[in-house]
Backbone bond lengths (Angstrom), bond angles and torsions (degrees), N, CA, C in turn:
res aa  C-N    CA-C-N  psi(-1)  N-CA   C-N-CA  omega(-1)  CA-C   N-CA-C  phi
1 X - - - 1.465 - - 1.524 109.42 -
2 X 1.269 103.64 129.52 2.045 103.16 -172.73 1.659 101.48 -78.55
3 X 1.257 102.34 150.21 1.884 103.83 -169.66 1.924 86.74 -67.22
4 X 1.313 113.17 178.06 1.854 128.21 -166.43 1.442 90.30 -81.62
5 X 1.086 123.05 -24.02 1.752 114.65 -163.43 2.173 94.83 -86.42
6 X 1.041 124.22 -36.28 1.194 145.17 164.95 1.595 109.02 -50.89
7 X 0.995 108.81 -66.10 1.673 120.36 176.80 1.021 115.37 -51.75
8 X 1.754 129.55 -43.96 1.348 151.71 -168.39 1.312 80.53 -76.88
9 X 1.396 119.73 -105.90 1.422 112.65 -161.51 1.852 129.63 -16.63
10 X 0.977 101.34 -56.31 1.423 116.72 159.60 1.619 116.12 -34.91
11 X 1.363 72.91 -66.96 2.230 62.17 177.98 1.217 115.66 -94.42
12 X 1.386 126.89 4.84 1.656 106.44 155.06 1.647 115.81 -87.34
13 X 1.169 128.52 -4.94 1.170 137.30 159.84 1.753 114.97 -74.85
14 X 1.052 101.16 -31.22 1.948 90.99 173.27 1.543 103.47 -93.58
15 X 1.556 109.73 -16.85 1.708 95.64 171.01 1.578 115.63 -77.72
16 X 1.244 112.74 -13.87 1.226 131.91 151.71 1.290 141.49 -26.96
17 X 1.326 98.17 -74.71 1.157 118.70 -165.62 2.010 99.48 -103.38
18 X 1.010 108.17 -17.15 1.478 124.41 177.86 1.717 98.60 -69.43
19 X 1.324 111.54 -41.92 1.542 102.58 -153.20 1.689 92.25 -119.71
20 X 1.155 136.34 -98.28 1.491 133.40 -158.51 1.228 111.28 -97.10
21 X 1.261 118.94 5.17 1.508 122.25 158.78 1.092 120.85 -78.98
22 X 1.631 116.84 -37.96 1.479 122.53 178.40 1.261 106.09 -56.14
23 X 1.308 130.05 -47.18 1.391 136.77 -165.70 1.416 103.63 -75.59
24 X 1.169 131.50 -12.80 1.803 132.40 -173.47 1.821 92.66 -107.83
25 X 1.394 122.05 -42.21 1.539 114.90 -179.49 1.624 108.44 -75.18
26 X 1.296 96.74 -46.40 1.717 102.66 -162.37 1.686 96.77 -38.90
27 X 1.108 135.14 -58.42 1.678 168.77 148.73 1.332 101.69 -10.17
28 X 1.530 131.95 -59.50 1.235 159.85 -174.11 1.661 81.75 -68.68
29 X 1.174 132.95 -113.59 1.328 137.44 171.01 1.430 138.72 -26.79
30 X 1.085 91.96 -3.62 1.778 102.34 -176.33 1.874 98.49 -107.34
31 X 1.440 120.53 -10.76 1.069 139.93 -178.76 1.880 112.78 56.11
32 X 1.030 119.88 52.94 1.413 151.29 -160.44 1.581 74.06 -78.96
33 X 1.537 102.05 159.25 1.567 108.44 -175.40 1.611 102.40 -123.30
34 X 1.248 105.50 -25.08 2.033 123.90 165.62 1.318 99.24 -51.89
35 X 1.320 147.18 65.71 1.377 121.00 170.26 1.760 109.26 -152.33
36 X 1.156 116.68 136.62 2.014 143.39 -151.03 1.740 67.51 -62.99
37 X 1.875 97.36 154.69 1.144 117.35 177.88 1.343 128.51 -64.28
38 X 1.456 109.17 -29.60 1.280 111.63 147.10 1.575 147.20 -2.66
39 X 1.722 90.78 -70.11 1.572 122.66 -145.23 1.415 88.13 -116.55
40 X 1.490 140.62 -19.48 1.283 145.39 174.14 1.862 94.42 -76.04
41 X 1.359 122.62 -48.35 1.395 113.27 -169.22 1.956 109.56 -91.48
42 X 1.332 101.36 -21.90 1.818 81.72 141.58 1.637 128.54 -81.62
43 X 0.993 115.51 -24.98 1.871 128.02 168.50 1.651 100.13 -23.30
44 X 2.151 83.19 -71.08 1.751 103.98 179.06 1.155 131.33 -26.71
45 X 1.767 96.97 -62.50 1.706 115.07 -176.55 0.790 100.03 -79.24
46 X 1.863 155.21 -24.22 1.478 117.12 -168.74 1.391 106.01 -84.78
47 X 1.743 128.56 -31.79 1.366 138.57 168.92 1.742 107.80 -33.36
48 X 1.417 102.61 -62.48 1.298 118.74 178.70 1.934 103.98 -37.48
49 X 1.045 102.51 -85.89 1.436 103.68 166.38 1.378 139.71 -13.65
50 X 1.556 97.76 -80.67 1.635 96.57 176.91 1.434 90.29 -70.07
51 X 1.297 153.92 15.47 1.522 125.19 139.52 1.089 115.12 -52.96
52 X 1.569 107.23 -65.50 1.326 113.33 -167.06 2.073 116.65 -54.42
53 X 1.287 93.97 -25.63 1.534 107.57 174.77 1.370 106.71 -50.53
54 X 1.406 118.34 -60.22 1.082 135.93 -140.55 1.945 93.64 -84.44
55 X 0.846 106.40 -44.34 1.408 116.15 172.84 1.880 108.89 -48.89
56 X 1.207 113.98 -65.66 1.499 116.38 -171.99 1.292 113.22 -50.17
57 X 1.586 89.26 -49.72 1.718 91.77 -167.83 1.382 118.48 -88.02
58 X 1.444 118.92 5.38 1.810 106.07 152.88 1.672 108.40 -89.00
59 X 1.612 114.19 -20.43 1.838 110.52 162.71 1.213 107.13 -59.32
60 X 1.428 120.35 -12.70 1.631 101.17 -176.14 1.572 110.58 -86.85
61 X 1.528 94.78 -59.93 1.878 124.14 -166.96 1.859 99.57 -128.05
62 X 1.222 88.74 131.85 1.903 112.69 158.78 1.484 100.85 -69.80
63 X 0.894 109.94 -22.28 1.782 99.15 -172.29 1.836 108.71 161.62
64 X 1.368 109.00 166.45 1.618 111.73 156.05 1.661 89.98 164.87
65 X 1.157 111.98 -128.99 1.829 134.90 167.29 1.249 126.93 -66.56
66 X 1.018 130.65 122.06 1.945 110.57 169.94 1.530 104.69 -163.73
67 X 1.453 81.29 121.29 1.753 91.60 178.04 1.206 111.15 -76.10
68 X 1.246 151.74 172.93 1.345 169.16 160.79 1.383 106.77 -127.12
69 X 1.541 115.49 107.42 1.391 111.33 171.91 1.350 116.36 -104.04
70 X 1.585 121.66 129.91 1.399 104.01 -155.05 1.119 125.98 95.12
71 X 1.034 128.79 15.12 1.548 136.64 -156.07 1.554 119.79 -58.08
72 X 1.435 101.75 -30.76 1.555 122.02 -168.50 1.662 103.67 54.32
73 X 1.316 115.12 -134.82 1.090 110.48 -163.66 1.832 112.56 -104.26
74 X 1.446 100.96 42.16 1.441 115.47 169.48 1.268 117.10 100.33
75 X 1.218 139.71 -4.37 1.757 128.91 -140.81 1.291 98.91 -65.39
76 X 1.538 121.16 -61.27 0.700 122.10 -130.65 1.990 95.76 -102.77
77 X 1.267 121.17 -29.92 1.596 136.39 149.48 1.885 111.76 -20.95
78 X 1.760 102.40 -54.74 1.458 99.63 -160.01 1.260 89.44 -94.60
79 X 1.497 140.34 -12.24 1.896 138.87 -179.02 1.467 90.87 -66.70
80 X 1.340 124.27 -44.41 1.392 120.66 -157.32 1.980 110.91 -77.26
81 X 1.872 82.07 -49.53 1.873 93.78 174.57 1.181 114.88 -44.87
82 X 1.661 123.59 -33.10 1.542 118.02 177.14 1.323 137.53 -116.99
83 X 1.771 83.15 48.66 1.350 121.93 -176.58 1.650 104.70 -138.70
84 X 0.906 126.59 -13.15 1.477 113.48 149.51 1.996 87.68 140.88
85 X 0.661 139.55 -12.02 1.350 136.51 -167.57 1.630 115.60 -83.56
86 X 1.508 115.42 153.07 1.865 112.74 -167.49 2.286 69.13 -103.16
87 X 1.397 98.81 152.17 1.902 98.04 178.24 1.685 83.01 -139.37
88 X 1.919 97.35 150.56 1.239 92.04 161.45 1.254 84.92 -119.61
89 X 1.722 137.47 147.84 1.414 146.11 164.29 1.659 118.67 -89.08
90 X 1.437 119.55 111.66 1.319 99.31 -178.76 1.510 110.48 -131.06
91 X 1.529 108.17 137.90 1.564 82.08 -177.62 2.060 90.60 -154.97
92 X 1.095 100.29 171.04 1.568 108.65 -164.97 1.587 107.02 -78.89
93 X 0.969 125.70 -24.35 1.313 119.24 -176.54 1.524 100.53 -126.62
94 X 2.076 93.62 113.78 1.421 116.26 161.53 1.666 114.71 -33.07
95 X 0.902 120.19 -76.19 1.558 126.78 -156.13 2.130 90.50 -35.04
96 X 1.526 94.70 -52.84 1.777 84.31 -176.43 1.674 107.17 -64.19
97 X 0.972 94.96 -35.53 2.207 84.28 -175.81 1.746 94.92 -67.84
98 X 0.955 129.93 -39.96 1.708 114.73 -153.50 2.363 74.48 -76.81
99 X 1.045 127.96 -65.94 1.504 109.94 -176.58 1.499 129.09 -37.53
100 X 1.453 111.28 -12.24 1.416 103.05 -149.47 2.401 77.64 -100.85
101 X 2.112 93.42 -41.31 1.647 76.78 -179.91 1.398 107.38 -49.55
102 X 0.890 146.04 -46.96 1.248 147.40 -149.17 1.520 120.14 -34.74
103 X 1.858 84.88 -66.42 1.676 124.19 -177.01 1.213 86.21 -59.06
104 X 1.680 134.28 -47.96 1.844 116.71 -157.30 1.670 98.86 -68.20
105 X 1.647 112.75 -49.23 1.170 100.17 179.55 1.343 135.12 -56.42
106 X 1.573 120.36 -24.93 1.582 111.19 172.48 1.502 115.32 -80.92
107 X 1.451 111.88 -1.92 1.292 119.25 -174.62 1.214 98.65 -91.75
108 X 1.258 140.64 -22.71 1.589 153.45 -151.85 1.580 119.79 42.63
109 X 1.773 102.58 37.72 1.442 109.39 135.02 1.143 156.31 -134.46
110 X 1.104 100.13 90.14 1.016 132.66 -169.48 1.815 105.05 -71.00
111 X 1.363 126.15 -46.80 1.210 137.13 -162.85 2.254 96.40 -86.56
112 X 0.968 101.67 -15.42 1.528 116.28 -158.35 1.591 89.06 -96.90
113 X 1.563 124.08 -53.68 1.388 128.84 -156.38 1.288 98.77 -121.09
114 X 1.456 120.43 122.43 1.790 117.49 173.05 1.534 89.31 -139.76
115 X 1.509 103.21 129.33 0.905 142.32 -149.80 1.675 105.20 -114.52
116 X 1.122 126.12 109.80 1.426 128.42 153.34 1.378 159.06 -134.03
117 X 1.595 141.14 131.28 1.420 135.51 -157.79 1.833 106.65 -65.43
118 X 1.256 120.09 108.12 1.046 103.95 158.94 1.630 113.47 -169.05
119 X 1.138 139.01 -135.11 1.260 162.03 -91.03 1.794 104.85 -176.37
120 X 1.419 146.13 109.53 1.429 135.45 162.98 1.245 123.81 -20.63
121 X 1.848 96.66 -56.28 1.376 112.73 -167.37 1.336 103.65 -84.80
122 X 0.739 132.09 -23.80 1.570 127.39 -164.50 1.862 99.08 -81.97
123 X 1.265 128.74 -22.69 1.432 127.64 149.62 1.115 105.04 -54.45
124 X 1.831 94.08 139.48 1.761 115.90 -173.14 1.615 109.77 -120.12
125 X 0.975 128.13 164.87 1.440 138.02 -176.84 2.134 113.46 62.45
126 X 1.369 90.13 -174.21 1.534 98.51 -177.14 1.544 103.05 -111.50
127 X 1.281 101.70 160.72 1.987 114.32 172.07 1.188 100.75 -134.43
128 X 1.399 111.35 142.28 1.469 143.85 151.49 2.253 102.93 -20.43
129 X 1.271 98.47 -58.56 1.884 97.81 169.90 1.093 96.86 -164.24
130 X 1.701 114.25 157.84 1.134 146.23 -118.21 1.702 90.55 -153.39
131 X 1.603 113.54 132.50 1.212 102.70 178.55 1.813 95.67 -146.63
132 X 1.336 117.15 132.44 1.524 115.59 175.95 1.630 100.34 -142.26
133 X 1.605 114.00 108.24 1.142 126.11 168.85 1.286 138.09 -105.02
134 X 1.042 124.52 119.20 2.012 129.84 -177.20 1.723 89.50 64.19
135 X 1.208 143.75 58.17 1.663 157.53 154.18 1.153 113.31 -95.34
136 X 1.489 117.10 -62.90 1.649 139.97 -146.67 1.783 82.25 -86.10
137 X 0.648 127.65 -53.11 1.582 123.61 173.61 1.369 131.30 -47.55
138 X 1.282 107.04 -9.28 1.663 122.73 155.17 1.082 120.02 -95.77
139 X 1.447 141.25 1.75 1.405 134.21 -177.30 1.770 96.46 -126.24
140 X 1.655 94.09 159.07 1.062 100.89 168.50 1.288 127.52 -96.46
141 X 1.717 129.77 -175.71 1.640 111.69 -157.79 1.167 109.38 -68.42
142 X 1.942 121.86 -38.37 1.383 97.35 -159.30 2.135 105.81 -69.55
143 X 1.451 106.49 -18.31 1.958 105.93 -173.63 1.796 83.59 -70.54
144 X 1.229 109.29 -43.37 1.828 105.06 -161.26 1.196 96.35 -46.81
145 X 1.436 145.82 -55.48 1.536 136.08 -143.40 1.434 103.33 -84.02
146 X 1.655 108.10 -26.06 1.873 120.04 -169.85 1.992 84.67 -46.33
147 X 1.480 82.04 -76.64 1.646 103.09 -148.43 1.867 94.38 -67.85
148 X 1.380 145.69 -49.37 1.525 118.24 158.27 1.863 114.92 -23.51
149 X 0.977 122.48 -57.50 1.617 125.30 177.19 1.521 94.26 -57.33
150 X 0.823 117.72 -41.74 1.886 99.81 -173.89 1.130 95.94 -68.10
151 X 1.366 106.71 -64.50 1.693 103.15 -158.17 1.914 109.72 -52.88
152 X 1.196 107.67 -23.83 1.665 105.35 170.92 1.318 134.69 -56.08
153 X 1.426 86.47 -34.28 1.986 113.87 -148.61 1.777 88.05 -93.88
154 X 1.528 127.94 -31.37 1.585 129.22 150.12 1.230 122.49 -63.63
155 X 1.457 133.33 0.13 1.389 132.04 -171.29 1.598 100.75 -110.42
156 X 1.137 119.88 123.93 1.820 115.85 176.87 1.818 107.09 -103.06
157 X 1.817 104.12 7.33 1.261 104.52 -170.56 1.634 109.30 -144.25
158 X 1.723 96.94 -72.66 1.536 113.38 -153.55 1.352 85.66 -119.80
159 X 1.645 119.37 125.88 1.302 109.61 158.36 1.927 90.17 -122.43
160 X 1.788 110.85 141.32 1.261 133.81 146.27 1.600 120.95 -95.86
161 X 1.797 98.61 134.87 1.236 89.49 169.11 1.518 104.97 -161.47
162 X 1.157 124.22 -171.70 1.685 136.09 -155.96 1.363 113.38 -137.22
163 X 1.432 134.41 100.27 1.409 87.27 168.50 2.035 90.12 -134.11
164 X 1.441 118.36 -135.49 0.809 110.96 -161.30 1.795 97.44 -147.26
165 X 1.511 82.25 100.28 1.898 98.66 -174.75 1.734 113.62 -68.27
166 X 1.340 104.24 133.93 1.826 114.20 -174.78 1.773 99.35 -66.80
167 X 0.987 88.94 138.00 1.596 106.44 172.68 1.531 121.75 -176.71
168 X 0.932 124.51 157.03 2.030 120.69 -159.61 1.329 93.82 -65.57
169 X 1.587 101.18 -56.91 1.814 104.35 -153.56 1.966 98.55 -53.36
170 X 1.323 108.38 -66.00 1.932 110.65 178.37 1.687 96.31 -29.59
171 X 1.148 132.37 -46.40 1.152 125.87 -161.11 1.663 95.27 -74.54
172 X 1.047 138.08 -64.72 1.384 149.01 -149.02 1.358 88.08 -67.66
173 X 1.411 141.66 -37.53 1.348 154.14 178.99 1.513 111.92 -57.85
174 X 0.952 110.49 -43.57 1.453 124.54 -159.36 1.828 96.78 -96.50
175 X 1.680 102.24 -20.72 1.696 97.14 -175.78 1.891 90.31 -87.54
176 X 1.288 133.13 -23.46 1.292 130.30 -165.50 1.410 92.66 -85.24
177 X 1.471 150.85 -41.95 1.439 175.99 -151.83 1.837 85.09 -75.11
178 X 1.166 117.62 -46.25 1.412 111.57 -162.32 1.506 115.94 -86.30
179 X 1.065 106.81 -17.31 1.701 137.87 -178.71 1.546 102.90 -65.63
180 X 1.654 125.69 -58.16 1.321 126.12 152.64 1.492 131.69 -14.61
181 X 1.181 104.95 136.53 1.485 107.21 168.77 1.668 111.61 -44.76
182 X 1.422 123.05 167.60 1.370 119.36 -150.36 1.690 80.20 -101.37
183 X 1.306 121.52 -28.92 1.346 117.02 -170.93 2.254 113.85 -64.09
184 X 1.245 100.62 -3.41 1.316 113.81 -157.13 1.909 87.12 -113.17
185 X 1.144 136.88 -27.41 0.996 136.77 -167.96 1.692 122.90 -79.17
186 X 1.683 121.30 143.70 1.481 111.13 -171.27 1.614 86.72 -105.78
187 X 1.251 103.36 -165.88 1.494 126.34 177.15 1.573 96.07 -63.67
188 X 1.568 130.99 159.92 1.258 154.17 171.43 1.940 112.96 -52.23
189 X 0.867 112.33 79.67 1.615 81.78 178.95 1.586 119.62 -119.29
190 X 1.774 90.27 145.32 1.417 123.28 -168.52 1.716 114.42 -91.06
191 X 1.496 94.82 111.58 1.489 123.65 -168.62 1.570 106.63 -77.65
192 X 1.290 123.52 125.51 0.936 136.87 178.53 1.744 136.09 -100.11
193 X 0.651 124.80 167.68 2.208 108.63 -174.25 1.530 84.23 -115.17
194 X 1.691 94.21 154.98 1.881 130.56 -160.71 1.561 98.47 -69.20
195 X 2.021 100.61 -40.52 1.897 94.05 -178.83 1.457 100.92 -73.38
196 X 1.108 154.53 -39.88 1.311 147.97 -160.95 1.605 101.63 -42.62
197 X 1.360 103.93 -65.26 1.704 121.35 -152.95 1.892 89.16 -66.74
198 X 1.113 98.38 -37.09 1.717 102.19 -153.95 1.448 91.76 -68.55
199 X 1.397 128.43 -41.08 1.315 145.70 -152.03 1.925 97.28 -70.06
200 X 1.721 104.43 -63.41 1.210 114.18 158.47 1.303 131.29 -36.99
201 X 1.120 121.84 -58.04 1.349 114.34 173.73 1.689 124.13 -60.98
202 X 1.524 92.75 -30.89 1.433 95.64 -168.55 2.008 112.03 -67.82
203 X 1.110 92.65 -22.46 1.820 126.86 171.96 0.952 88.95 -39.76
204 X 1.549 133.61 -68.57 1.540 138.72 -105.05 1.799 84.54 -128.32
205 X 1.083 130.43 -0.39 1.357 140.45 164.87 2.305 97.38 80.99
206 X 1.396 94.87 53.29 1.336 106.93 165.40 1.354 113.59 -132.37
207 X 1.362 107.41 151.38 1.522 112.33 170.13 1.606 116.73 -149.49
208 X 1.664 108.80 140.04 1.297 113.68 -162.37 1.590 130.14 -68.93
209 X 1.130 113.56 108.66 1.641 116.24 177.59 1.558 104.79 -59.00
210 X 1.198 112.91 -74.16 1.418 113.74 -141.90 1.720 105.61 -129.07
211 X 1.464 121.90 135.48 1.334 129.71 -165.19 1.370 109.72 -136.62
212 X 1.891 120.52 107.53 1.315 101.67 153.91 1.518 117.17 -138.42
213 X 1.858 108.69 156.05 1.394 86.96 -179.24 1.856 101.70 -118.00
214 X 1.520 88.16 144.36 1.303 134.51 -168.12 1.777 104.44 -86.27
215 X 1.430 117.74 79.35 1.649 110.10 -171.16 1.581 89.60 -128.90
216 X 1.820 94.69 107.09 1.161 106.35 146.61 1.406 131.82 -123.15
217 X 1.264 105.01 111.02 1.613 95.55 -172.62 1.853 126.94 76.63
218 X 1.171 108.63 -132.19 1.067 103.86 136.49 1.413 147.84 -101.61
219 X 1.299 97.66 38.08 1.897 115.57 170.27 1.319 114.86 -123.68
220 X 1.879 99.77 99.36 1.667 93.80 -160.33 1.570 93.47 -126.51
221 X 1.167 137.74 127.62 1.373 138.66 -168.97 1.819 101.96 -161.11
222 X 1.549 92.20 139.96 1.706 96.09 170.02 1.583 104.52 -92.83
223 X 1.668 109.66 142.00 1.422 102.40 167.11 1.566 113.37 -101.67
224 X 0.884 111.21 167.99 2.078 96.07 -172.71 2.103 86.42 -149.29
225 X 1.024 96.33 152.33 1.701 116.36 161.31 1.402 114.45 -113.24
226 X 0.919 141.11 89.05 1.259 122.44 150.86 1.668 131.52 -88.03
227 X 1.620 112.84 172.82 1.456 92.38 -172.41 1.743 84.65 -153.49
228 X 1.549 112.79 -174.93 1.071 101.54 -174.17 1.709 114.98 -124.28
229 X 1.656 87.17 166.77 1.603 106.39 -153.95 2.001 91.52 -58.69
């Protein structure tokens, strides 16, 4: 049972992302060209990213299993499906899973990408690699390390992930970020230190290949590969 402060967080983040977030990400991800300077220079950096994602993890694997935790509304689920991989997509707020079937269906994969509303934990079994992007950047360290251990303990290989490394300047960024109109603003996110994550994984019998950070603007996140010992 997650302690109430755990639970809370949780569901103000899928009311979140369920209701006026969808409409600020969907936009973000749909790569819409209408969008405040803001939300154009995270656009940048998350593109940037799942490039770089997309790059490692065919150096790793041609294909097999791969969860996507977080999926949002697929991007990065259907890049992989038509690249040889079976994906399951899971992420807490419906409104992004019913968008992301959408995209599989005009893509016609549907059989490649299955898509579902739920919960980390409440996903069962292991995958070939493990991918959780711009997530870990909403929780704080002690939830960050919970759900890094999940996301490990599902990986039998390749785990990807994102989170958001402590440093003054991100901070000073994030204090100018708040200054903005409220209509221009994302969810809060809680920056974490390089030994934490490294420390975690290493727990969980992983260790980190590959590290880059992705600073655009205000979209500043480390990506890391790890895989296992």
């Amino acid at each position: 049972m997650l302690p109430d402060h755990s639970a809370q967080h949780k569901s103000n983040l899928q009311s979140y992302f369920d209701g006026v977030g969808f409409d600020r990400w969907s936009a973000i991800y749909g790569g819409e060209e209408d969008l405040s300077y803001v939300r154009r220079m995270v656009q940048q950096g998350h593109d940037r990213m799942l490039g770089t994602a997309i790059r490692w993890l065919q150096d790793r694997c041609a294909g097999g299993s791969l969860l996507d935790a977080g999926c949002g509304t697929g991007l990065f689920s259907l890049a992989m499906a038509t690249r040889g991989f079976q994906v399951m997509g899971v992420d807490i707020a419906p409104n992004m899973v019913n968008e992301a079937k959408r995209h599989a269906k005009r893509a016609g994969l549907e059989r490649d990408a299955i898509f579902v509303a739920g919960d980390l934990a409440t996903v069962a079994g292991t995958y070939d690699a493990v991918a959780c992007f711009d997530v870990l950047v909403h929780y704080p360290a002690g939830m960050f390390e919970t759900m890094c251990e999940t996301l490990a303990q599902k990986s039998n290989n390749t785990l990807l992930l994102t989170y958001a490394p402590y440093n003054r300047m991100l901070a000073t960024l994030h204090w100018i970020g708040g200054k903005f109109p409220q209509g221009n603003r994302r969810t809060e996110i809680q920056m974490i230190r390089d030994d934490v994550v490294e420390k975690t994984l290493a727990q969980c019998g992983m260790t980190v290949q590959r590290r880059e950070v992705i600073n655009q603007g205000f979209y500043h996140v480390k990506l890391i590969e790890a895989v296992r010992v």
